[in-house]
C-alpha positions in Angstrom: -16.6 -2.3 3.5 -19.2 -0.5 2.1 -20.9 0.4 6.0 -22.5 3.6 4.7 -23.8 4.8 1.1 -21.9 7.9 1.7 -18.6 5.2 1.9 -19.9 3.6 -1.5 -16.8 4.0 -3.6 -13.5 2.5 -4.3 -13.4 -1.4 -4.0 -17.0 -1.3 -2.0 -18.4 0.5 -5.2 -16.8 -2.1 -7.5 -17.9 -4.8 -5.2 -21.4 -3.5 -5.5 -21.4 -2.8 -9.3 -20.0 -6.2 -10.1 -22.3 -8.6 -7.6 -25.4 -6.4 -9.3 -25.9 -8.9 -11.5 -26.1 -11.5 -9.2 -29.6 -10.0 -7.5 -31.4 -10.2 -10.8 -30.3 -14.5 -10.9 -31.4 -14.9 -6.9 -33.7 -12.3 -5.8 -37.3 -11.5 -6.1 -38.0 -13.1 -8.7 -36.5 -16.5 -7.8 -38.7 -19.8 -7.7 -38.9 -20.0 -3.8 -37.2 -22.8 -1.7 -38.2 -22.5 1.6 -34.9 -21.5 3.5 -32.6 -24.2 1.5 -31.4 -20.8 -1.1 -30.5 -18.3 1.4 -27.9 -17.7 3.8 -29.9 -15.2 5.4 -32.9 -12.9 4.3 -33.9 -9.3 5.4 -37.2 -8.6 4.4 -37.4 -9.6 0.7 -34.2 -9.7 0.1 -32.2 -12.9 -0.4 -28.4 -13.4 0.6 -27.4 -16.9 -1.1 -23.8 -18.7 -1.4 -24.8 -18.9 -5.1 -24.9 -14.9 -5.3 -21.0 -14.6 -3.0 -19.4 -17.1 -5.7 -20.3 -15.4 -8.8 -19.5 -12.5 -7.1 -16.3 -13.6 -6.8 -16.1 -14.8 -10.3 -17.3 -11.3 -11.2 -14.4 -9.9 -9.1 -11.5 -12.0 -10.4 -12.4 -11.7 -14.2 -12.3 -8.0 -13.7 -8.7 -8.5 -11.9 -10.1 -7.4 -7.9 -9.2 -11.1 -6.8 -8.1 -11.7 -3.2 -11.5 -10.1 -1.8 -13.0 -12.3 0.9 -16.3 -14.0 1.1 -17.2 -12.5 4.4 -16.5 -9.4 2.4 -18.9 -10.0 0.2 -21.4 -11.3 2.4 -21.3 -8.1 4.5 -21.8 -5.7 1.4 -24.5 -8.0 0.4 -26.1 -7.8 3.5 -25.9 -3.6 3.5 -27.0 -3.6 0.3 -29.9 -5.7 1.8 -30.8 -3.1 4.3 -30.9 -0.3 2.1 -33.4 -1.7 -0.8 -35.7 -2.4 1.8 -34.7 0.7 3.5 -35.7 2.6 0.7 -39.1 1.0 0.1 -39.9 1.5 4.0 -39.3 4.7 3.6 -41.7 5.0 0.3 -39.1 5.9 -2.2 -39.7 4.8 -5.4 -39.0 5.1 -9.1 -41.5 5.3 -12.2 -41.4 3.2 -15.4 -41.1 6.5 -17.3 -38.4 7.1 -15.4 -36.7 3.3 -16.0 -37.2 3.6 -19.4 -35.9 6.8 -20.4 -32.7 6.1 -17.6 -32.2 2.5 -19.5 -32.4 4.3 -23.2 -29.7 6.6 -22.5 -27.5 4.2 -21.3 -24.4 4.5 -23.4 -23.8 0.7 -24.1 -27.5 0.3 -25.4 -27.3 3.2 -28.2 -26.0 3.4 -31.4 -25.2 6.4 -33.3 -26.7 8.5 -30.2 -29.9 6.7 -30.2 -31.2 3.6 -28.4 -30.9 0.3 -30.3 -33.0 -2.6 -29.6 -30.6 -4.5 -30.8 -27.9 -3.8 -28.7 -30.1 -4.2 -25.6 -30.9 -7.5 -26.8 -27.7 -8.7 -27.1 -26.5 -7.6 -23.7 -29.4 -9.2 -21.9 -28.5 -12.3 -23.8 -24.7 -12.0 -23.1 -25.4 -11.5 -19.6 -28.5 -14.1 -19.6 -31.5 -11.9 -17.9 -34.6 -10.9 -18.9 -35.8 -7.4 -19.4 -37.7 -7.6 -16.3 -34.9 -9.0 -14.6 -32.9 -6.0 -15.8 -35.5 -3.5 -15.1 -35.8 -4.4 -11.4 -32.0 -4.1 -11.2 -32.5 -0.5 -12.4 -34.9 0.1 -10.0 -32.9 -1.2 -6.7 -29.7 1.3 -8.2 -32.0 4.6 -8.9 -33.4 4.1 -5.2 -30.4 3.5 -3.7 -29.3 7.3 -5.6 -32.3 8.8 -4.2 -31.6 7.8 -0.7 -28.0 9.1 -1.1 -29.3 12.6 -2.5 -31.7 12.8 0.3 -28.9 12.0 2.6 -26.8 14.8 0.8 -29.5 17.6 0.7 -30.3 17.3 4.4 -26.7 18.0 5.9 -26.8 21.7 6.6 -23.4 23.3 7.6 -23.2 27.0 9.3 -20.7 29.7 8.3 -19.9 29.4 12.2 -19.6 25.6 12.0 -17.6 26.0 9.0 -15.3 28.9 10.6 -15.2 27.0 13.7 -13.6 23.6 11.7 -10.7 26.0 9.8 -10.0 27.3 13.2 -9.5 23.9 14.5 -7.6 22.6 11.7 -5.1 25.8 10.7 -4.7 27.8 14.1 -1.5 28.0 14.9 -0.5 27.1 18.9 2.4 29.2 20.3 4.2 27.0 22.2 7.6 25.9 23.7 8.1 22.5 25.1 11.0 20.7 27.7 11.6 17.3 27.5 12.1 15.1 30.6 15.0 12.5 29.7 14.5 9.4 31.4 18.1 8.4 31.1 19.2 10.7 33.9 17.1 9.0 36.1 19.2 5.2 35.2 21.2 5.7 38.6 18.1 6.2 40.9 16.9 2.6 40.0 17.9 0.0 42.2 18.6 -3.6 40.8 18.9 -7.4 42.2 18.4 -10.6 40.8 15.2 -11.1 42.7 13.6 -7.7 41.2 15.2 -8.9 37.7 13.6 -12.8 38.2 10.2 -11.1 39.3 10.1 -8.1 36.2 11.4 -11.5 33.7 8.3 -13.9 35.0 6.0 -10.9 34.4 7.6 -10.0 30.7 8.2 -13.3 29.9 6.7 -12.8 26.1 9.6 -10.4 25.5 12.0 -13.0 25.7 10.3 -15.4 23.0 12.9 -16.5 20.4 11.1 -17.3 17.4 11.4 -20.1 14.9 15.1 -19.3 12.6 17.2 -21.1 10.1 20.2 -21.0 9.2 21.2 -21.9 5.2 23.1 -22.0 2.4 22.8 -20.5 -0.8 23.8 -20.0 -4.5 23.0 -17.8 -7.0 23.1 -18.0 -11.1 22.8 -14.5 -12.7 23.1 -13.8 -16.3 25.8 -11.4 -16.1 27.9 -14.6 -14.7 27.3 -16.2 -18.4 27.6 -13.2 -20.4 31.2 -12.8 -20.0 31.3 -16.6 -21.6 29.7 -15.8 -24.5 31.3 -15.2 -28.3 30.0 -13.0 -31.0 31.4 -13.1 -34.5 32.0 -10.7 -37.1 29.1 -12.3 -39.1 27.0 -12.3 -36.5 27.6 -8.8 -35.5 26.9 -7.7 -39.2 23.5 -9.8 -39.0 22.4 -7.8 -36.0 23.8 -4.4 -37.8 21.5 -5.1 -40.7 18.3 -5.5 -38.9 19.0 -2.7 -36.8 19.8 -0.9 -40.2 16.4 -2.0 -41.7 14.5 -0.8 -38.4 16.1 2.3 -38.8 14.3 3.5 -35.6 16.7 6.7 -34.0 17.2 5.9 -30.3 18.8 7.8 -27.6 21.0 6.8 -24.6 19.9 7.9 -21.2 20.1 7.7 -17.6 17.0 8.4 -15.6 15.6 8.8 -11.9 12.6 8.1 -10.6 10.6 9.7 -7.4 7.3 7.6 -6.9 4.1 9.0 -7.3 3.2 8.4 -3.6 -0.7 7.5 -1.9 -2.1 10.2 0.3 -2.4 13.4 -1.4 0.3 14.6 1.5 2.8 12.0 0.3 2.0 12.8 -3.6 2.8 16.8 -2.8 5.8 16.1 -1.3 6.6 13.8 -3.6 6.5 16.2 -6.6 8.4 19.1 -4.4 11.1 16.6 -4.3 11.2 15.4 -8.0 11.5 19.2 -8.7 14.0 19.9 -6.3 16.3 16.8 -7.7 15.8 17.9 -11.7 16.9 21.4 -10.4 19.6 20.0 -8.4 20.5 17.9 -11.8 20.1 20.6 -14.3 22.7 22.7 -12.4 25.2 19.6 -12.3 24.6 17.2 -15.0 27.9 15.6 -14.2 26.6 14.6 -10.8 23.4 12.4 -12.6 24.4 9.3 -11.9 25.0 10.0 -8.0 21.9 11.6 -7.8 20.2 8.5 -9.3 22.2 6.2 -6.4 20.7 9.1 -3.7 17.0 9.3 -4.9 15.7 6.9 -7.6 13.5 4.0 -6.7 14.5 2.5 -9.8 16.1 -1.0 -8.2 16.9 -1.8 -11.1 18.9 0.9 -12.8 20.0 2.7 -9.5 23.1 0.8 -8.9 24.6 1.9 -12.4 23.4 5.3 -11.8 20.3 5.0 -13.9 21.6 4.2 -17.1 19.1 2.7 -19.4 21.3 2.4 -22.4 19.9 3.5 -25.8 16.3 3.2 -26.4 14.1 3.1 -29.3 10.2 5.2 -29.9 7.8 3.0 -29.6 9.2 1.0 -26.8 8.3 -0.7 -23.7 8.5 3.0 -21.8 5.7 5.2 -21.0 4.9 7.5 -24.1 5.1 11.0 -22.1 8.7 9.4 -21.3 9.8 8.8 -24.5 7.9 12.2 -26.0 10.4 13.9 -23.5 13.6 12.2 -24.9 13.1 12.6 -28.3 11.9 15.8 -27.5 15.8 16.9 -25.9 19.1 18.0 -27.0 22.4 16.2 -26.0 23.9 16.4 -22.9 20.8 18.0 -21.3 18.3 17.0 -18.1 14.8 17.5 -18.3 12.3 19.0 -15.4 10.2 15.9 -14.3 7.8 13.8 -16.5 4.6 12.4 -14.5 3.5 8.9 -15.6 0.9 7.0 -14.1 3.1 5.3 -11.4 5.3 8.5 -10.7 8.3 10.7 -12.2 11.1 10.7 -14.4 14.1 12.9 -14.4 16.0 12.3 -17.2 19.6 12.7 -18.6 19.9 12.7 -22.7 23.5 11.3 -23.1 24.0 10.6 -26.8 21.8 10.8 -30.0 22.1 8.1 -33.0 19.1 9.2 -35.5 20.9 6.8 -37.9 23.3 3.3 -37.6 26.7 3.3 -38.2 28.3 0.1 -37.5 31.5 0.8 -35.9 29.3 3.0 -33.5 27.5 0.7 -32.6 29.7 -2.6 -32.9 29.9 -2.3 -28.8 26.2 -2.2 -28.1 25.3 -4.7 -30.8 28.2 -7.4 -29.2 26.2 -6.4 -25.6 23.1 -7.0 -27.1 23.7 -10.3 -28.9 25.8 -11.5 -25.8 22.8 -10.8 -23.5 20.3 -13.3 -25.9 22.8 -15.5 -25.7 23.1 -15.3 -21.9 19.2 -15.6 -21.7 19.4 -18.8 -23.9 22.1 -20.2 -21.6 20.5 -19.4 -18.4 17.2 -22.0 -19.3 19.9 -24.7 -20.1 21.9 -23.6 -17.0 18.5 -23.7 -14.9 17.7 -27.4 -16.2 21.7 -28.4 -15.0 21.1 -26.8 -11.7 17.5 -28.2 -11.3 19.0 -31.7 -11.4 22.4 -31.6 -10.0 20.2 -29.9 -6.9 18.6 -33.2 -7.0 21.2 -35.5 -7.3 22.9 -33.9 -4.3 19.6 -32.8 -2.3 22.0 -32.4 1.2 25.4 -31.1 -0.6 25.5 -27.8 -1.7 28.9 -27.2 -2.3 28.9 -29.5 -4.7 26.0 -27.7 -6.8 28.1 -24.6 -6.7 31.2 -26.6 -7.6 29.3 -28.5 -10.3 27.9 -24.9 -11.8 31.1 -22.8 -10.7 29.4 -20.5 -8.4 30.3 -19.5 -5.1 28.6 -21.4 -2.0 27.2 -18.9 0.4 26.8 -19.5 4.0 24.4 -17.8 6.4 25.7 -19.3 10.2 23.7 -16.4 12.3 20.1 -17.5 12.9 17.7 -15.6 10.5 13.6 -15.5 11.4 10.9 -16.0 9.3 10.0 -12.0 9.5 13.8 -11.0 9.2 13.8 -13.5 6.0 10.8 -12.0 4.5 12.5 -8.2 5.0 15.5 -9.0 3.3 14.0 -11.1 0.4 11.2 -8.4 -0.5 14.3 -6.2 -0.8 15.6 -8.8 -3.3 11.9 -9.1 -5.1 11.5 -12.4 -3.9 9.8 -13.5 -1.4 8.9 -16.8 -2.2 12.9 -17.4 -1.3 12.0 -17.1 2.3 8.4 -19.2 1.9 10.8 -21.8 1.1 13.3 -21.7 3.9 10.3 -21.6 6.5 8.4 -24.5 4.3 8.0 -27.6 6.0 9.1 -29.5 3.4 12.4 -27.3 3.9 12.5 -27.4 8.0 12.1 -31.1 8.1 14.4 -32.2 5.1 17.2 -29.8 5.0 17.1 -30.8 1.4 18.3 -28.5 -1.5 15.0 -26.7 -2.6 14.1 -26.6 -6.4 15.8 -23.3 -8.4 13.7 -20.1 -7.3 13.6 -17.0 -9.9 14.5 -13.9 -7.7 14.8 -10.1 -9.2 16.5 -9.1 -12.5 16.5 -13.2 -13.6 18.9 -14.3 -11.4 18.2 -18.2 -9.9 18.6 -19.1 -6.8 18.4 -22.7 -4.5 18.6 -22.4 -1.0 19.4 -25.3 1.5 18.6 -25.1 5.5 21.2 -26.7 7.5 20.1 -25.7 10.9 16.7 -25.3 12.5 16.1 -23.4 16.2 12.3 -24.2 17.0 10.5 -21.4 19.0 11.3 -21.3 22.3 11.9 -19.4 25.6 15.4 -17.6 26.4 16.1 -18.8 30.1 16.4 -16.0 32.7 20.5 -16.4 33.0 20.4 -16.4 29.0 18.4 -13.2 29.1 19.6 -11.3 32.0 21.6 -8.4 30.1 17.9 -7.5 28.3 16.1 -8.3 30.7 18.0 -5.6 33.2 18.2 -2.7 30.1 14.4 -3.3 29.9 14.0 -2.9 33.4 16.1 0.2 33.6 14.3 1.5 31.0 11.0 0.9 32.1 11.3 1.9 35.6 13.6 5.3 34.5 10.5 6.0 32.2 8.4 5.6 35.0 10.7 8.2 37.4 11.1 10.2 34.6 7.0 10.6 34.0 6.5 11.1 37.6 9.1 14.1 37.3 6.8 15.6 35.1 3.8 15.0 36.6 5.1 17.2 39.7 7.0 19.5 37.2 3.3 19.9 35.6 1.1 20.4 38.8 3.6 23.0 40.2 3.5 25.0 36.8 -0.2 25.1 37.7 -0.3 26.3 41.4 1.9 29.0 39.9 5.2 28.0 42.0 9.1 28.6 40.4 10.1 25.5 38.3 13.5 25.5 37.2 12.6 23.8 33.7 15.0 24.2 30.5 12.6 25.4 27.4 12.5 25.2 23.9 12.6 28.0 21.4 8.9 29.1 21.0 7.9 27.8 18.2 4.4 27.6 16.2 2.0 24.4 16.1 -1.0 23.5 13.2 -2.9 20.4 13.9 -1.0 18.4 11.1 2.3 19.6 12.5 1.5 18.2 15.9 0.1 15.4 14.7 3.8 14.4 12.9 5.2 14.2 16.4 2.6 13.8 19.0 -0.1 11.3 19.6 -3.4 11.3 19.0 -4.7 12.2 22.6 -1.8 14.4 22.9 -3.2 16.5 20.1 -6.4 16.4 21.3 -5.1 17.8 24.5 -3.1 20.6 22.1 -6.5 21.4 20.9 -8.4 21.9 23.8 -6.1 23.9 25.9 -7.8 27.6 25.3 -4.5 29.9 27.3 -6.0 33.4 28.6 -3.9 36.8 28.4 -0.5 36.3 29.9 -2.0 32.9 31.3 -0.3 29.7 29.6 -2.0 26.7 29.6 0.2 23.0 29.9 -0.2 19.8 28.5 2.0 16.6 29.0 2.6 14.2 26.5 3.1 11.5 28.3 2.9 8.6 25.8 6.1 9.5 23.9 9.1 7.6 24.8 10.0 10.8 26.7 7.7 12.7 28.6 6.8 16.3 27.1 6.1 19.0 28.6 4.3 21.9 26.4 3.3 25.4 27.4 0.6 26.6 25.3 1.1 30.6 25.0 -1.4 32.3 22.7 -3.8 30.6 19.6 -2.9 32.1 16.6 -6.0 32.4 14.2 -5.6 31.7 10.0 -5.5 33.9 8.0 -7.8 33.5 5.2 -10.4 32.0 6.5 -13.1 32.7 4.2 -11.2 31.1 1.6 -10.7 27.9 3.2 -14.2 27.8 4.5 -15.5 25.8 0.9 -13.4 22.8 2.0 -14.2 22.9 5.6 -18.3 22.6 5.1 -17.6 20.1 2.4 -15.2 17.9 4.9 -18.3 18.7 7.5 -21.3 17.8 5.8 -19.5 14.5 4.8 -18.8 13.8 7.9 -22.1 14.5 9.0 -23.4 12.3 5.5 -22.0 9.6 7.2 -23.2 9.7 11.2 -26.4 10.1 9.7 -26.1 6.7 7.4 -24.5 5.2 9.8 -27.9 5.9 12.2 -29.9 5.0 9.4 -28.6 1.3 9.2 -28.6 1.1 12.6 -32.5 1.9 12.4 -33.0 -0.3 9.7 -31.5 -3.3 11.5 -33.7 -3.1 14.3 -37.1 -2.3 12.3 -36.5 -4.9 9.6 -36.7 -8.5 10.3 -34.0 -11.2 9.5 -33.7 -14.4 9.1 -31.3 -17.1 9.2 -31.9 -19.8 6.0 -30.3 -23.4 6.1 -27.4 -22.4 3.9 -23.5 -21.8 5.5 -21.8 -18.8 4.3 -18.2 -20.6 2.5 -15.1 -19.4 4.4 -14.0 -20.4 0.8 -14.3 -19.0 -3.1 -15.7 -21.5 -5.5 -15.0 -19.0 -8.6 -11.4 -20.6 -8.8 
């Protein structure tokens, strides 16, 4: 975190901007205390524990909690480096030049000029002086100049530029035969000595690890909806609000793609939001089973994505609900980006006013469902104790609360537990079957709130501690991993000789692939990174192929590289390559840079222990 200035961004960057304050409290201008304030100092430049915890505070109030001391600590120390770095190296920053950067500063000006007032008030909110402040300034403006300088002195070439499109969007001709180590199973020979020996030597493999297995019951509100009443007076209470809100609502279904992380991920991501709204728009009947193919809606994908009626000025995203009230009955719309991804939606009916035998169904639903919700909190306080009173007697909860006992008899891991209850939105289910409290009691464990409200209280009956499988208990793996690993090897070794006599020229009976054509990202989707290396480097001649083996895949591949098919466009693409370059090249020559810095700049070790720790909590 935060190795380079040229990597100063995302969580480094907010690390930095939020510890900044934290310098003016501790640094230069502190009251010196021999080596009792600092955990270690470079040059002038203080690292205390004091500085790490309100950086942490700093961190947590603005909602980046979870970030480590040693993280801190580490940026601290770079940030170190670089002041001094930047005063080695002679760069510094006028008053003028302070001044006029702190007067602009939007949070110190009022009605587009600078108020004295304002600045006032922030150093007081903040409690620093106007030195204090100033030297801050000056620390961030010569950090800037040392990136700029950085910046302004990578130089990329047209021919370095070219060369790094050509690399990165050639095309390799190629056709590839795979060497199946499967039809090699019957050349490996087996007995229970070679087994006993390949078993002592894999013995890891055949590590059982700690499992449980449970009981478990489950209270959801749709089990107490069914038991709830709704009169007519009740109904016409809830008809009258409604009436009074008079707010039109719509009733719709919905699916939604996720925005995705990588810029690869988000482009495909939006190619297939489009491709399901077309696929949708042409059969609206189909929606629902769309929604059960492609939303990630967990919620509303079992029920086809139905989301009932809604109202403007909801809990939904406004581009959502723009789009709704925006479309006619019956129709789908194209998707609709929100922050966290996009929404294909289905307009299924319009009410723009009430009308109470319309909507005497969803009004009972509705009043049922509070009701639920109400019971629920009273059902959770009958479960909490009759869990209690029968801590080793599940059965009898679930008789006591009429839901059914579930019984898990197969043994489940921790990691298996964790899968399956992340699925469920819950992991804290599977914290409490691996607790200690929970291994050691086999008591019921207190009601756990999982996805969509439904409670849950789980029960271990059975514990397996970690242990060994015995030889004569793991035999039938251990001889399929054997097989397998010595078929691989038989199978490699065929083409290692398949590859070497492709080389000398001689015949090879080998079955090929279709030629086909291969990019850098397309090899990388199924090859590995030396592999693709390899790809890279093999330069064929006229009606010479050149081979590489890829021998780290499961099954050895072997790929004849026929011709290098340059990009077209290149001058277009060459903007993006130099800028990819010279970043690169930003960063090897930071990365020198510190390294320089840590040798020519002393540092010293204080009395105080960096806090494995925070203390802002």
């Amino acid at each position: 975190m935060f190795y380079t200035i040229e990597k100063y961004s995302g969580l480094a960057k907010v690390i930095i901007g939020l510890i900044a304050l934290t310098f003016v409290g501790f640094g230069v201008n502190s009251v010196a205390f021999g080596e009792s304030d600092y955990i270690t100092k470079v040059g002038d430049q203080k690292i205390s524990q004091e500085q790490i915890d309100q950086a942490l505070r700093n961190l947590q109030n603005s909602g980046n909690a979870g970030v480590l001391p040693a993280s801190i600590y580490q940026s601290l120390l770079q940030h170190a480096y670089l002041i001094e770095g930047a005063r080695l190296m002679g760069i510094g920053v006028s008053m003028e030049t302070l001044k006029k950067n702190i007067a602009h500063t939007p949070i110190f000006q009022e009605n587009g000029q600078f108020s004295q007032a304002k600045f006032n008030e922030y150093l007081q909110q903040i409690g620093i002086s106007e030195d204090q402040l100033v030297e801050q300034e000056r620390d961030a403006l010569a950090l800037e100049t040392l990136e700029n300088l950085s910046r302004d002195g990578a130089i990329v070439s047209d021919a370095q530029a070219k060369q790094i499109v050509s690399i990165l969007n050639a095309a390799r001709v190629v056709r590839m035969t795979t060497v199946n180590p499967e039809a090699f199973l019957a050349k490996v020979s087996l007995d229970d000595a070679t087994l006993k020996s390949y078993y002592e030597a894999n013995k890891k493999n055949y590590i059982l690890p700690q499992a449980v297995k449970f009981q478990y019951i489950a209270l959801a509100p749709e089990d107490l909806i069914g038991k709830q009443t709704v009169s007519e007076a009740e109904l016409k209470e809830a008809y009258e609000k409604s009436a009074n809100e008079g707010k039109p609502r719509r009733s719709v279904q919905h699916i939604l793609i996720p925005l995705g992380n990588s810029d690869e991920e988000k482009e495909a991501n939006k190619k297939l939001a489009e491709k399901v709204a077309a696929e949708a728009k042409a059969k609206p009947e189909s929606f629902g089973e769309l929604a059960k193919q492609y939303s990630s809606d967990a919620a509303t994908v079992g029920g086809g994505g139905n989301l009932g009626f809604i109202q403007q000025g909801g809990q939904l995203p406004k581009a959502f609900e723009d789009a709704v009230f925006a479309m006619e009955q019956g129709k789908v719309s194209g998707p609709v980006q929100v922050d966290y991804g996009y929404h294909i939606i289905k307009l299924n009916e319009i009410r723009d006013k009430p009308n109470f035998e319309q909507d005497r169904a969803l009004l009972e639903e509705e009043i049922k469902l509070k009701k639920a919700q109400q019971a629920m909190l009273k059902a959770r306080e009958e479960l909490e104790t009759a869990a209690f009173d029968h801590p080793t007697d599940l059965a009898k909860v679930a008789e006591k609360m009429g839901v059914k006992l579930n019984t898990i008899d197969q043994w489940v891991t921790k990691a298996e537990a964790e899968r399956e209850t992340e699925k469920m939105g819950s992991p804290e289910m599977a914290k409490t079957l691996f607790s200690e409290e929970s291994l050691k009691s086999k008591h019921n464990s207190e009601p756990i709130t999982v996805g969509n409200g439904v409670i849950t209280v789980v029960r271990v009956t059975d514990v397996r501690q970690e242990t060994t499988e015995s030889f004569e208990a793991a035999k039938e793996k251990v001889k399929s991993a054997y097989l397998a690993s010595q078929a691989r090897k038989l199978a490699l070794d065929q083409a290692k000789q398949t590859l070497a006599d492709l080389k000398t020229g001689e015949k090879v009976d080998v079955q090929w692939s279709p030629v086909q054509k291969l990019t850098r990202a397309e090899a990388g989707r199924v090859l590995g990174p030396e592999e693709v290396n390899a790809l890279l480097k093999a330069k064929p001649q006229k009606d010479k192929p050149v081979y590489v083996l890829a021998e780290n895949l499961p099954q050895p591949v072997l790929i004849e590289v026929q011709s290098i098919e340059e990009p077209e466009n290149v001058e277009a693409q060459m903007p993006q390559a130099r800028a990819a370059l010279v970043q690169s090249m930003n960063i090897n020559i930071y990365d020198a840079f510190l390294r320089y810095l840590q040798r020519e700049i002393k540092q010293k070790n204080g009395s105080q222990k960096l806090s494995s720790e925070s203390e802002a909590s």
